[in-house]
C-alpha positions, 0 to 999 in steps of 0.5 A: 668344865673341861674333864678327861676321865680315863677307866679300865685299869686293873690288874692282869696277868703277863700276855694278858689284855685291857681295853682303857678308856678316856671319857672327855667332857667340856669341850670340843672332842673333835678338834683335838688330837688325843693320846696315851701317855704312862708314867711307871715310879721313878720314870718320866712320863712317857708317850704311849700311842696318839690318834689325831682328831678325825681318827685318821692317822696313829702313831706308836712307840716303838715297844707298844707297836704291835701290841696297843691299838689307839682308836676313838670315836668322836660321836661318844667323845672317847678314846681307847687303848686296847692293849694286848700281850701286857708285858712286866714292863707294862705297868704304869699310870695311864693317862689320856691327854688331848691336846689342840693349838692352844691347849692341853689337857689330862686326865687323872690316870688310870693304874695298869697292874701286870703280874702273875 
């Protein structure tokens, strides 16, 4: 059973930091490109930052460069998302997603707080 399991959301004050984490299951971590997408109310989803599967090559929206770090390690079958400097505009569900040829896949979310 193909799982994505996404953890480290909270609340954090402005110019704070989290580290989220997507734990996958069920199938073959390495074969696919991963990435992060946020969705805050009453906005469209939204991509966030992506890695591809042998971790070689990221890419980021324009407004997180600088400020996330996508990463992964294929032996734990994890990818991260280290964000720092969060913004008012930051918050949102965080959601992982991992995507190959044929198939895609989503985790259930992450909720991502920032305020003071």
């Amino acid at each position: 059973q193909v799982q994505l399991v996404e953890s480290g959301g909270g609340l954090v004050q402005p110019g704070g930091s989290l580290r989220l984490s997507c734990a996958a299951t069920g199938f073959t971590f390495s074969n696919y490109a991963m990435s992060w997408y946020r969705q805050a109310p009453g906005k469209e989803r939204e991509l966030v930052a992506s890695i591809s599967s042998t971790g070689g090559s990221t890419n980021y929206a324009d407004s997180m460069k600088g400020r996330f770090t996508i990463s992964r390690d294929n032996a734990k079958n994890t990818v991260l998302l280290q964000m720092n400097n969060l913004k008012p505009a930051d918050p949102a569900v965080y959601y992982c997603k991992a995507r190959s040829a044929l198939y895609n896949y989503w985790g259930q979310g992450t909720q991502v707080t920032v305020s003071s």
